[in-house]
KEBAFI-869157 format. One line per 10 residues: number of its first residue (from 1); their letters; for each residue x, z, y of N, C-alpha, C. Coordinates in nm, 2 decimals. Each point is the difference from the previous one (the first is absolute). Layout:
KEBAFI-869157
NUM = a = X Z Y X Z Y X Z Y  ...
END
This chain:
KEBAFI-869157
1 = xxxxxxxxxx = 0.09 0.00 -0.12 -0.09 0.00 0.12 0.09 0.00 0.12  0.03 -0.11 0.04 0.08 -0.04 0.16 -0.04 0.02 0.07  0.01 0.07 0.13 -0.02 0.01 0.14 -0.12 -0.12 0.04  0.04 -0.17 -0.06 -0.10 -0.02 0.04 -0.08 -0.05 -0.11  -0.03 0.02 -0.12 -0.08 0.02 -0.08 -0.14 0.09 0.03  0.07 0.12 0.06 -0.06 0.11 0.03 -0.07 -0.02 0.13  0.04 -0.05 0.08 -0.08 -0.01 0.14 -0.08 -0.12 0.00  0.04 -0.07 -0.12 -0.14 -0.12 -0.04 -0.12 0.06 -0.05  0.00 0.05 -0.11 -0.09 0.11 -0.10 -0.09 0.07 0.13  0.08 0.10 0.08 -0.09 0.09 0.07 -0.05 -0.10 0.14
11 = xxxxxxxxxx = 0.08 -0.11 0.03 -0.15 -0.09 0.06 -0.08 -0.05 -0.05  -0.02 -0.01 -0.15 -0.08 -0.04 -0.07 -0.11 0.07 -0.02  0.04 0.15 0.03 -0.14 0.09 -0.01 -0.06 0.01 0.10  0.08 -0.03 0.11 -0.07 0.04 0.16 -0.12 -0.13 0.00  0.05 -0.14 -0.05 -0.08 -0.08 -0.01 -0.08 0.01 -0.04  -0.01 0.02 -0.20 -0.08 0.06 -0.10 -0.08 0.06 0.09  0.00 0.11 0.02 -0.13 0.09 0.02 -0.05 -0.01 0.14  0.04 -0.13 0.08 -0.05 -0.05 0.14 -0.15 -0.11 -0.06  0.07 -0.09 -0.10 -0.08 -0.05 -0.06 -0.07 0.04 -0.11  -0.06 0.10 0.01 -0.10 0.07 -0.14 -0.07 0.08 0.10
21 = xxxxxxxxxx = 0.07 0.04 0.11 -0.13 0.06 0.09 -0.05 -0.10 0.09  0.06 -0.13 0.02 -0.13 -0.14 0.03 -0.11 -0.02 -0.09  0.08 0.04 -0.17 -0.12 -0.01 -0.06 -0.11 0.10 0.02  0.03 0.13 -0.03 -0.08 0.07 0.01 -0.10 -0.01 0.15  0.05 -0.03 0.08 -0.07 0.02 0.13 -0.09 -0.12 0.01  0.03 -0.14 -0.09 -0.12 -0.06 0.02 -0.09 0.05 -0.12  -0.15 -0.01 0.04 -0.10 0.06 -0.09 -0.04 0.00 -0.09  0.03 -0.14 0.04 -0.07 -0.12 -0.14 0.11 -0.02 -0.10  0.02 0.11 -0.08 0.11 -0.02 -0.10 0.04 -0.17 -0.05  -0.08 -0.04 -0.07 0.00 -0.11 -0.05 0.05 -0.08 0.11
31 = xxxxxxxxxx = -0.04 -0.02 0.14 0.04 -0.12 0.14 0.17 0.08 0.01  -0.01 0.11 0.04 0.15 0.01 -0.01 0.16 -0.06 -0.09  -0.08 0.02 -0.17 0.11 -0.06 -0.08 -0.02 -0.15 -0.03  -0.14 -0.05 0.03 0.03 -0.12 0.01 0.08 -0.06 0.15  -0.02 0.02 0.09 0.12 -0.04 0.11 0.12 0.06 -0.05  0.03 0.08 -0.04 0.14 0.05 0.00 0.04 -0.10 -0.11  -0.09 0.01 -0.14 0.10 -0.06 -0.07 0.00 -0.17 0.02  -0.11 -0.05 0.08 -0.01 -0.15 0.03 0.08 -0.01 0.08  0.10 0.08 0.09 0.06 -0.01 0.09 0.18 -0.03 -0.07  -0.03 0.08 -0.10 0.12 0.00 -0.06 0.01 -0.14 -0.09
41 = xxxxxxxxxx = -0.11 -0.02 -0.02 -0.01 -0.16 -0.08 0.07 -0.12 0.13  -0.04 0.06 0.12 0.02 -0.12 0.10 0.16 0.08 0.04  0.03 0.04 0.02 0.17 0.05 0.00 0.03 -0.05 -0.11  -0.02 0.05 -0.15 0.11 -0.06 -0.12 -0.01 -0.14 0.04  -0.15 -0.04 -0.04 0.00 -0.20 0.05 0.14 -0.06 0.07  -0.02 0.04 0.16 0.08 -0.05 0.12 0.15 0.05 -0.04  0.04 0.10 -0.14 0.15 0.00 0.00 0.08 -0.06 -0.13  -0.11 -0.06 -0.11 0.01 -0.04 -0.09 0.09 -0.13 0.05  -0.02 -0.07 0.08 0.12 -0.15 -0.01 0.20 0.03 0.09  -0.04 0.14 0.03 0.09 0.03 0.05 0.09 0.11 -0.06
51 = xxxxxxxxxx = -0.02 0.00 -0.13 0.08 0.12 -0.05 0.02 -0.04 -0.15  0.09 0.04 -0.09 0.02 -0.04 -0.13 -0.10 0.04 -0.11  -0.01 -0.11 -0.08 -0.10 0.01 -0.11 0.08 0.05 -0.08  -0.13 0.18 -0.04 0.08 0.10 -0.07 0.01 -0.09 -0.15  0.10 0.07 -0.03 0.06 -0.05 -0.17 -0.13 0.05 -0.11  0.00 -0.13 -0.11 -0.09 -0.01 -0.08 -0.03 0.13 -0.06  0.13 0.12 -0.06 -0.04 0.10 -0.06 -0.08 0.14 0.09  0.02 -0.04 0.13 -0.09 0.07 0.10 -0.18 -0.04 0.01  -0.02 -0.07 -0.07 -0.14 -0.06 0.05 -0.11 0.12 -0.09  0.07 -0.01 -0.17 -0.12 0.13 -0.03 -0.06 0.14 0.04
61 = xxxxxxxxxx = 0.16 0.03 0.07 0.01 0.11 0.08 -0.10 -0.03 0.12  0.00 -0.08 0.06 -0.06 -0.04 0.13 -0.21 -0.02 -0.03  0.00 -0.06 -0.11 -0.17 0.01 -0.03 0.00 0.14 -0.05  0.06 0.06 -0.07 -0.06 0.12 -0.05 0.02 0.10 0.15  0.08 0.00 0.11 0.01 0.07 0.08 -0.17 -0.04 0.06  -0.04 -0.14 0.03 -0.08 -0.05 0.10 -0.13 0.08 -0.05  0.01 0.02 -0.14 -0.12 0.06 -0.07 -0.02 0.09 0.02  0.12 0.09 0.03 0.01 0.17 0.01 -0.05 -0.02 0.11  0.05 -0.06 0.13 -0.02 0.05 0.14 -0.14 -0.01 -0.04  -0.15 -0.10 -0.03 -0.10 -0.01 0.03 -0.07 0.10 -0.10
71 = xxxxxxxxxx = 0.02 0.13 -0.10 -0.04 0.10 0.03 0.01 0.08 0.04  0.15 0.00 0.07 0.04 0.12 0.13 -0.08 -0.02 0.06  0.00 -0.14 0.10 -0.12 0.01 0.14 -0.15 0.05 -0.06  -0.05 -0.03 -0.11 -0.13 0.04 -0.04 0.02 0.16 -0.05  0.09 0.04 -0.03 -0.01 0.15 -0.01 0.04 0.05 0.15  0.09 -0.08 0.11 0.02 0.08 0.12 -0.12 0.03 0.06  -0.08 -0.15 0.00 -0.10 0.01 0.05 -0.15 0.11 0.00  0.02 0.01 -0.14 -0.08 0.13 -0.04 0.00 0.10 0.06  0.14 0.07 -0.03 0.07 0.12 0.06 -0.02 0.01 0.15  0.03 -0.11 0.05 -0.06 0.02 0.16 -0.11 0.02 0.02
81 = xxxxxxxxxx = -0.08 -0.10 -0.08 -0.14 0.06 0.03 -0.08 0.14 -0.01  0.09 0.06 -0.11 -0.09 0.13 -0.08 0.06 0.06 0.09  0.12 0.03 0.04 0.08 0.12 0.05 0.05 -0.05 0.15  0.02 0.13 0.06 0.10 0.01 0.16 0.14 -0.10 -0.06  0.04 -0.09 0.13 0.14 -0.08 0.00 0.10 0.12 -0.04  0.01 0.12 0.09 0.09 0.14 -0.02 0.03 0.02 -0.15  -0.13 -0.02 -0.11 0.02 0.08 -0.06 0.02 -0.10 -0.16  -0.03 -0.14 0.06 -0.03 -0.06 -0.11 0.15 -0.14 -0.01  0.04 0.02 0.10 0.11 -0.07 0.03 0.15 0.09 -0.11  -0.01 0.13 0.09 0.10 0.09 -0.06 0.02 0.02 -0.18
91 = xxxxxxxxxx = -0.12 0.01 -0.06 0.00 -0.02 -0.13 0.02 -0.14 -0.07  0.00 -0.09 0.06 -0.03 -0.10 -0.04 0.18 -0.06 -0.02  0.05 0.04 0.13 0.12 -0.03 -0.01 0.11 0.07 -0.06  -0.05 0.16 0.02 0.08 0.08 -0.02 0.01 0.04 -0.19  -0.12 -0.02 -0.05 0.02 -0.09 -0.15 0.06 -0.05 -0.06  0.04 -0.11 0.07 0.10 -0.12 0.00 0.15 0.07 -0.11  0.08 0.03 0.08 0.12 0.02 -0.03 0.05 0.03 -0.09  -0.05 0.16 -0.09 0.02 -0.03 -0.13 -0.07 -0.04 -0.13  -0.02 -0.08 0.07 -0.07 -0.11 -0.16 0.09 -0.10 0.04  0.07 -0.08 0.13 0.07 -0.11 0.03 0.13 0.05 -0.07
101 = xxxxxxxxxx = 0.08 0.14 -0.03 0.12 0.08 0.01 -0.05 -0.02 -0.22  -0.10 0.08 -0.05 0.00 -0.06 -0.10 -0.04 -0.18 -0.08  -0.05 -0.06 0.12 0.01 -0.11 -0.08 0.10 -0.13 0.01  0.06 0.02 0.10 0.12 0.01 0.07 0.13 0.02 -0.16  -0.02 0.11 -0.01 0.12 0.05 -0.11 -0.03 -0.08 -0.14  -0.13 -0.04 -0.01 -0.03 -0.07 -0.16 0.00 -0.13 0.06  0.00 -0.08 0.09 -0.07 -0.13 0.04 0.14 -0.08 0.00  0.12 0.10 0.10 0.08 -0.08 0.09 0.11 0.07 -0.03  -0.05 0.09 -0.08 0.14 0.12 -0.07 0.09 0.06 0.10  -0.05 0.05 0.09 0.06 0.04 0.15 -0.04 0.17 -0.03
111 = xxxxxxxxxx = 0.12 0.06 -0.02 -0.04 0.16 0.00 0.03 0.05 0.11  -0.04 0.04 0.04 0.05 0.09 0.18 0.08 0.13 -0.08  0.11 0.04 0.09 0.09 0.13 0.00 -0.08 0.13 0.01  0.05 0.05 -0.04 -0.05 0.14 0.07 -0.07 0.06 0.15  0.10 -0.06 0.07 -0.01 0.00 0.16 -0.14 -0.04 0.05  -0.02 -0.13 -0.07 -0.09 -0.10 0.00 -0.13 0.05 0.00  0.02 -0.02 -0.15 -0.15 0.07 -0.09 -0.04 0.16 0.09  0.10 0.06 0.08 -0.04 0.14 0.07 -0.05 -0.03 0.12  0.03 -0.13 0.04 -0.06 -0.04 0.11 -0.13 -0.05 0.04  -0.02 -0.08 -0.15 -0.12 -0.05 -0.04 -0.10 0.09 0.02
121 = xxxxxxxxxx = 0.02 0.14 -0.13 -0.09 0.08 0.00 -0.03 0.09 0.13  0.09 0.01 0.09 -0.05 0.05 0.12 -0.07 -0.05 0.09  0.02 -0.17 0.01 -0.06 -0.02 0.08 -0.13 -0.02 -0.05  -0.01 0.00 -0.09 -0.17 -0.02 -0.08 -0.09 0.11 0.03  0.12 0.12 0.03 -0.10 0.11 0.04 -0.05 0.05 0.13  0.12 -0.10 0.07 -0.05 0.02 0.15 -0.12 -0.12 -0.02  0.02 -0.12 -0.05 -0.19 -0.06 -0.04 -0.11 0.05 -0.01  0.06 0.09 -0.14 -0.11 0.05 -0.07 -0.08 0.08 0.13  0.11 0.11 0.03 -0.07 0.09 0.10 -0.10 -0.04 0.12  0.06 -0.14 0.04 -0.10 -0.06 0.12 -0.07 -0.03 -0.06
131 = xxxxxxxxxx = -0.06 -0.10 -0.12 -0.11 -0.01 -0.04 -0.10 0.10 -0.02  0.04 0.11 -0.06 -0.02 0.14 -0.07 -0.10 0.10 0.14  0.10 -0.04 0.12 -0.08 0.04 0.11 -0.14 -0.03 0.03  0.03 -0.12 0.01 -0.12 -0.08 0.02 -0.17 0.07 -0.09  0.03 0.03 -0.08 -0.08 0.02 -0.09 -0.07 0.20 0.02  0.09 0.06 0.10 -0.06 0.14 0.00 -0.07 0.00 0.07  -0.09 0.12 -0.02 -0.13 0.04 0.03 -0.11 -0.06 0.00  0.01 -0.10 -0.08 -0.13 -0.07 -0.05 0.01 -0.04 -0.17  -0.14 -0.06 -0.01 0.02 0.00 -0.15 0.06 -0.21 -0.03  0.08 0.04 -0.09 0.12 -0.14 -0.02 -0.11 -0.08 -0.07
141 = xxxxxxxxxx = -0.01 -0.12 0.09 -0.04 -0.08 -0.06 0.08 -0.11 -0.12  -0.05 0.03 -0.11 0.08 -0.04 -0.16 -0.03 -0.18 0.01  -0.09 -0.08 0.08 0.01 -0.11 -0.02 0.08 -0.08 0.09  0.02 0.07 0.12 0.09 -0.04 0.11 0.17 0.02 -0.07  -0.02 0.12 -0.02 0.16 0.05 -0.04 0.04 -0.08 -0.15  -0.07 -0.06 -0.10 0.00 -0.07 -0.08 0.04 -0.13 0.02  -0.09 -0.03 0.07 0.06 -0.19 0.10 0.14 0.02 0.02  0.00 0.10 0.10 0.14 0.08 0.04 0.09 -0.07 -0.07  0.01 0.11 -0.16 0.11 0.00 -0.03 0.02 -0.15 -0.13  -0.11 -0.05 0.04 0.01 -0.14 -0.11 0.06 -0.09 0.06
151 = xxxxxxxxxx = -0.01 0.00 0.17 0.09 -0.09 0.03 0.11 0.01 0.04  0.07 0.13 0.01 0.14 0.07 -0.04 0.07 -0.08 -0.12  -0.12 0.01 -0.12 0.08 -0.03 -0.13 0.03 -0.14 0.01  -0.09 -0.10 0.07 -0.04 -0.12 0.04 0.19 -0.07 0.04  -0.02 0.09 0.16 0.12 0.03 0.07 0.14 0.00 -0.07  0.02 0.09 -0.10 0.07 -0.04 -0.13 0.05 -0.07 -0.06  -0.14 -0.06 -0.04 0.02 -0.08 -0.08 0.09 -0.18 0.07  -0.08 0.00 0.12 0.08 -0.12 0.05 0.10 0.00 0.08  0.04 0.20 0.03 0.15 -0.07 0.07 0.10 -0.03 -0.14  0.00 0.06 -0.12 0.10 -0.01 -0.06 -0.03 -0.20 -0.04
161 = xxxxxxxxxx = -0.13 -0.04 -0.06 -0.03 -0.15 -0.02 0.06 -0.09 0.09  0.02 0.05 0.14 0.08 -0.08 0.09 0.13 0.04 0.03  0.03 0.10 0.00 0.14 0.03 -0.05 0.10 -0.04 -0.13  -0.06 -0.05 -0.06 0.05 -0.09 -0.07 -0.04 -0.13 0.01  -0.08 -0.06 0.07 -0.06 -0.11 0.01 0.14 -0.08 0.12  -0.04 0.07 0.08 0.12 -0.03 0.13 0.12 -0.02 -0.03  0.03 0.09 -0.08 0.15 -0.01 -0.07 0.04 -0.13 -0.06  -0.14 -0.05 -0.08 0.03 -0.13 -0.08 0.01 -0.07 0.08  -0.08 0.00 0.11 -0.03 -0.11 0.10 0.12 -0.12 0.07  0.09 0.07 0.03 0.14 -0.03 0.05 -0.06 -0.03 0.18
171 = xxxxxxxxxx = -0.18 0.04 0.05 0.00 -0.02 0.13 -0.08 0.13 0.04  0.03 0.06 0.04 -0.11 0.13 0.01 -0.14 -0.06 0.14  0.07 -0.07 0.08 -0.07 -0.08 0.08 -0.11 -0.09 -0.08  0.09 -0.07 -0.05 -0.09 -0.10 -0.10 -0.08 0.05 -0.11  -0.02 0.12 -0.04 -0.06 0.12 -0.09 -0.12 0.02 0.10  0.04 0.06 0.09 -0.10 0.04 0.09 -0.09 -0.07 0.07  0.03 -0.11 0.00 -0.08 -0.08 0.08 -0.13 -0.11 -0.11  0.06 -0.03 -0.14 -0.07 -0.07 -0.13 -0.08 0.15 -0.02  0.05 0.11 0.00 -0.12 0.11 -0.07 -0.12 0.05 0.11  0.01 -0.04 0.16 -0.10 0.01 0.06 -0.07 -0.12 0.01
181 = xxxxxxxxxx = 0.04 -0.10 -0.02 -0.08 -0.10 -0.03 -0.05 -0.06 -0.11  0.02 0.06 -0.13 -0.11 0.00 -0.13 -0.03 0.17 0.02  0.02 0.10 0.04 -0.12 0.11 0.04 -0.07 0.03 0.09  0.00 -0.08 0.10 -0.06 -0.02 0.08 -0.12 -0.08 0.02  -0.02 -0.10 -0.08 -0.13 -0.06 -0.03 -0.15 0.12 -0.05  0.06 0.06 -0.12 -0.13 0.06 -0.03 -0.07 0.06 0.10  0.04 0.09 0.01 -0.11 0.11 0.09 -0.11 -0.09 0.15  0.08 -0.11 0.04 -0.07 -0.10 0.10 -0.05 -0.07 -0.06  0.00 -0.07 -0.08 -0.08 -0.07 -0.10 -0.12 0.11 -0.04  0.04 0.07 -0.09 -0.12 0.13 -0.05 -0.13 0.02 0.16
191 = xxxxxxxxxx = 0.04 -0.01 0.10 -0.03 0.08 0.13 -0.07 -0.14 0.02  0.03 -0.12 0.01 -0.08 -0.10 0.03 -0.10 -0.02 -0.09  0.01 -0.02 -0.12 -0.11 0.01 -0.09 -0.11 0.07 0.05  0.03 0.17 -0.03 -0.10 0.06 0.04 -0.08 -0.01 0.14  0.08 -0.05 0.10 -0.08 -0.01 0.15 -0.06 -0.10 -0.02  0.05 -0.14 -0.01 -0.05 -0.10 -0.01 0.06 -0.08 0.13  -0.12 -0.05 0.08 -0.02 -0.03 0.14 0.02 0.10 0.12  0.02 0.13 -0.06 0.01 0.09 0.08 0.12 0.07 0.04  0.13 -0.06 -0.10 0.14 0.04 0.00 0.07 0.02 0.15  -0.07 -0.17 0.11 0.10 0.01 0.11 -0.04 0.11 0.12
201 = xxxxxxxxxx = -0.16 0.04 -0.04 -0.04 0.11 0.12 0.04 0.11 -0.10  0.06 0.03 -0.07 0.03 0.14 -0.07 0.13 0.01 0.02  0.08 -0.10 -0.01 0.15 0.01 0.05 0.06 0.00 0.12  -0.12 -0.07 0.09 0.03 0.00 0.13 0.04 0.09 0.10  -0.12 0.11 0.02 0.05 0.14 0.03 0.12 0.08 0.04  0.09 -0.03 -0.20 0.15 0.07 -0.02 0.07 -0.09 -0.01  0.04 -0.08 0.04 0.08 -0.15 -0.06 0.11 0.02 0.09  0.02 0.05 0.14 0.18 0.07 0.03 0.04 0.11 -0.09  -0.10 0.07 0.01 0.03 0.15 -0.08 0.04 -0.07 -0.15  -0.07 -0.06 -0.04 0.05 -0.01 -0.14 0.12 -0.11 -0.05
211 = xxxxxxxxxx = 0.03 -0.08 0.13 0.11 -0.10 -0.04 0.14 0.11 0.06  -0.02 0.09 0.06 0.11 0.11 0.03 0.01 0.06 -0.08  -0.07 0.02 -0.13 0.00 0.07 -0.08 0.03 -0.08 -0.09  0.01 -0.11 -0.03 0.05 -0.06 -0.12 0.18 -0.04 0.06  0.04 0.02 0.14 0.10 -0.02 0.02 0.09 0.08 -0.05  -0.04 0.13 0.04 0.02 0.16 0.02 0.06 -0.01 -0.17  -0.09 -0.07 -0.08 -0.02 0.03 -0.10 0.09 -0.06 -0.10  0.04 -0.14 0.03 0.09 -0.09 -0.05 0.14 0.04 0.03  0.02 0.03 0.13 0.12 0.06 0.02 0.04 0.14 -0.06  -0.04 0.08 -0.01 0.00 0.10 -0.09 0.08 0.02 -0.13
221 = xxxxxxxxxx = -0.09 -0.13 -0.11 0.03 0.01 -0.09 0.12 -0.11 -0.01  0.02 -0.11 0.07 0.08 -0.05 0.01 0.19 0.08 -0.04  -0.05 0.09 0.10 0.08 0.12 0.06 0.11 0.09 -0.15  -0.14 0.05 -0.03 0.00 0.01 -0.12 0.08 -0.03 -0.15  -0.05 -0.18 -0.05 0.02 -0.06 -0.11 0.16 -0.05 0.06  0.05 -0.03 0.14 0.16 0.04 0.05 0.06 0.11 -0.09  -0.04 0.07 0.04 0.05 0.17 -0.02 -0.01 0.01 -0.13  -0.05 -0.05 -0.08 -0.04 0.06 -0.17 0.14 -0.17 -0.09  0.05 -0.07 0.12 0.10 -0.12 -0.10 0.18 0.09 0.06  -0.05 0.13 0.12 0.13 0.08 -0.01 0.03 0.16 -0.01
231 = xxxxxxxxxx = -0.15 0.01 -0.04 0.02 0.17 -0.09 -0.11 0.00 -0.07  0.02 0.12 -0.06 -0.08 0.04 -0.18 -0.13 0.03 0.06  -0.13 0.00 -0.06 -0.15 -0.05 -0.01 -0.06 0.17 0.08  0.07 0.04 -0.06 -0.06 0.20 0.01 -0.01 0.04 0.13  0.18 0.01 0.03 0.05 0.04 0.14 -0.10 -0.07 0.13  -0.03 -0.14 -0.05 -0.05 -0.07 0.13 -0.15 0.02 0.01  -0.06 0.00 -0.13 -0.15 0.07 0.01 -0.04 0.15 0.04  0.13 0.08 0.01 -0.04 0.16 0.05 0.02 -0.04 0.14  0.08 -0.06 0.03 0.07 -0.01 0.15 -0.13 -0.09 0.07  -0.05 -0.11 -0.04 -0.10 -0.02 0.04 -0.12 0.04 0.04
241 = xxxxxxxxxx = 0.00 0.06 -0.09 -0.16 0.11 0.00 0.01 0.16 0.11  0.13 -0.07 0.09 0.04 0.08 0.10 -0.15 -0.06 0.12  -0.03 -0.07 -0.04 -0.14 -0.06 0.10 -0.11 0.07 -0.01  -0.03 0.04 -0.11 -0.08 0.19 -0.04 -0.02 0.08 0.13  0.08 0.01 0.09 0.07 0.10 0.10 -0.07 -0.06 0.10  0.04 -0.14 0.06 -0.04 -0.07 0.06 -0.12 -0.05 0.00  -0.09 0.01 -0.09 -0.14 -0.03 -0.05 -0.09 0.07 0.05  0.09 0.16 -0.02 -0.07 0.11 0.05 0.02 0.04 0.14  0.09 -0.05 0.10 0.00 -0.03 0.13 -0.13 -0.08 0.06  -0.03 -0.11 -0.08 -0.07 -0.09 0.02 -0.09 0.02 -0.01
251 = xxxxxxxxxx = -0.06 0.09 -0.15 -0.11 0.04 0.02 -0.06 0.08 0.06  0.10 0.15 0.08 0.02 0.10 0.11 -0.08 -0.09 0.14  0.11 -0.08 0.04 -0.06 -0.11 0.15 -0.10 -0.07 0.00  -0.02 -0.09 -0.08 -0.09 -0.11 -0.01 -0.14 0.03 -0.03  0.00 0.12 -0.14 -0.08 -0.04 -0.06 -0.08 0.20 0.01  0.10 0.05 0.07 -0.06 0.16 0.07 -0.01 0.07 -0.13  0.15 -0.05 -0.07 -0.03 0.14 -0.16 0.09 0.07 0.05  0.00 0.15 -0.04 0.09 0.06 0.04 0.11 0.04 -0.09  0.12 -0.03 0.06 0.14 0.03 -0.03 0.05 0.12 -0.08  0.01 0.06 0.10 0.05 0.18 -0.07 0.12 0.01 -0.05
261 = xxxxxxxxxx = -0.01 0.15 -0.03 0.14 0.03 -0.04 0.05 0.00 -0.10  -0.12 -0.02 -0.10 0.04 -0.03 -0.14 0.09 -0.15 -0.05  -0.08 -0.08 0.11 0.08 -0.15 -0.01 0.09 0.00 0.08  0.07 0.12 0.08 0.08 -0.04 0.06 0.15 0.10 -0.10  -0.05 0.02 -0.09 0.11 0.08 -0.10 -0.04 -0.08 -0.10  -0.11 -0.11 -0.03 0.05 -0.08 -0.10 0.10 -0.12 0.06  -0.01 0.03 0.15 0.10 -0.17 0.02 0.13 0.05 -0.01  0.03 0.18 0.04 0.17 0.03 0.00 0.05 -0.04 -0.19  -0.09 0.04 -0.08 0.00 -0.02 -0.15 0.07 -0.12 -0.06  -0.10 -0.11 0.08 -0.01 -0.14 -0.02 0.13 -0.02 0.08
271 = xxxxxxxxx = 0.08 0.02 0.14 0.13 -0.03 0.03 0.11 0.07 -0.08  -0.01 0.14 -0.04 0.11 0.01 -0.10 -0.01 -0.04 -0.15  -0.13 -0.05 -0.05 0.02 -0.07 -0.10 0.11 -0.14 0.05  -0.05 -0.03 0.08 0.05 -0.14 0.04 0.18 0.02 0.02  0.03 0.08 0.08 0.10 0.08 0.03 0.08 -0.04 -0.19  -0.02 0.10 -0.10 0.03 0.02 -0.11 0.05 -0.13 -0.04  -0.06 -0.12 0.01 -0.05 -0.12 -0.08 0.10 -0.07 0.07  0.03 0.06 0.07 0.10 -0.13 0.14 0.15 0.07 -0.03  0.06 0.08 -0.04 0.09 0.13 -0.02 0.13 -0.08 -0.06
END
């Protein structure tokens, strides 16, 4: 993890969780991830003649990833719906990490050190705990927090699928740009069907909001599938999910949830996990 490995990753969260509270903030779940991800269909499109066509043993990697992303967005989308951005964000991501840290070790045979793995598990608990907040003094809703954590597993499942996918690729550019544009079709397609004739007054409305959100959004992971062709799958999925922190800023300002001091001792948690991991 290089100086600038690391300062790619943690712009990648600030982005990440800039673009998931576009999502969240537009209403209409469904109008949000169809712009966002139709947006990414029209970014991969416009970068496909300009970048290298990834290598042939990258392509399985690349549909099974496209697959994963479209039940992430359909499980993120849930989770936003059922639950607060604060609370549904934090779990969702903060999830993430070790299942990427074990599947990671069987997938790509990458065992983290000591240091590592100590890092991992701390910062999961500065996660855990922000999510964990979210949820006192009321009664937890089990279907929200469920979505939650399916698309944690979701999350998982396709950084390591493109973490190896990119790898094959020999273009991380050219990775990134062919997998938003075969996963990018469904969900706008799906959204047109169901509207019909009614798609362009439904899109209309959010259509800055949601092409800044598919920006927001591209660049991110772009960011990202970089970072995963010059360090190990684990380290860069805990350090990511450094946007947890940031989410809950977001959700504090924008969206009037409140902060506190609990999440403000899960973010020192989440920097010396990070701290550890960087050592």
């Amino acid at each position: 993890m290089t100086p600038l490995v690391t300062a790619a990753v943690l712009l990648a969260a600030v982005t990440h969780a800039s673009w998931n509270a576009i999502a969240h903030r537009i209403t209409d779940k469904l109008v949000g991830f169809a712009l966002i991800s139709g947006g990414g269909l029209v970014i991969g499109l416009a970068l496909v003649p300009f970048v290298a066509f990834p290598a042939a043993q990258a392509w399985p990697y690349l549909f099974a990833s496209a697959a994963i992303h479209i039940v992430y967005y359909a499980l993120l989308m849930t989770s936003f719906r059922l639950g607060d951005f604060g609370q549904a964000y934090p779990i969702a991501r903060g999830s993430a990490p070790l299942a990427v840290t074990v599947l990671a070790a069987v997938f790509a045979h990458e065992v983290p050190d000591g240091w590592v793995v100590a890092g991992i598990a701390l910062s999961c608990a500065g996660l855990t705990g922000a999510a964990l907040w979210g949820l006192r003094g009321r009664r937890p809703d089990w279907a929200a927090i469920g979505a939650a954590l399916a698309t944690g597993l979701s999350i998982a499942a396709y950084t390591v699928v493109d973490g190896l996918g990119v790898r094959a690729s020999g273009s991380p550019l050219g990775y990134v740009a062919w997998l938003m544009a075969v996963q990018g079709m469904v969900i706008p397609a799906y959204a047109a069907y169901r509207w019909r004739t009614q798609t362009p007054a439904r899109l209309r409305p959010f259509l800055g909001l949601g092409l800044l959100g598919a920006g927001l959004s591209v660049g991110a992971y772009a960011l990202i599938l970089w970072a995963q062709t010059r360090a190990e799958l684990a380290p860069i999925s805990a350090l990511r999910e450094s946007s947890v922190i940031v989410g809950a800023a977001i959700g504090a300002v924008v969206f009037k949830e409140r902060f506190g001091t609990p999440r403000i001792v899960a973010a020192g948690l989440l920097l010396a996990g990070i701290g550890l991991m960087l050592r």
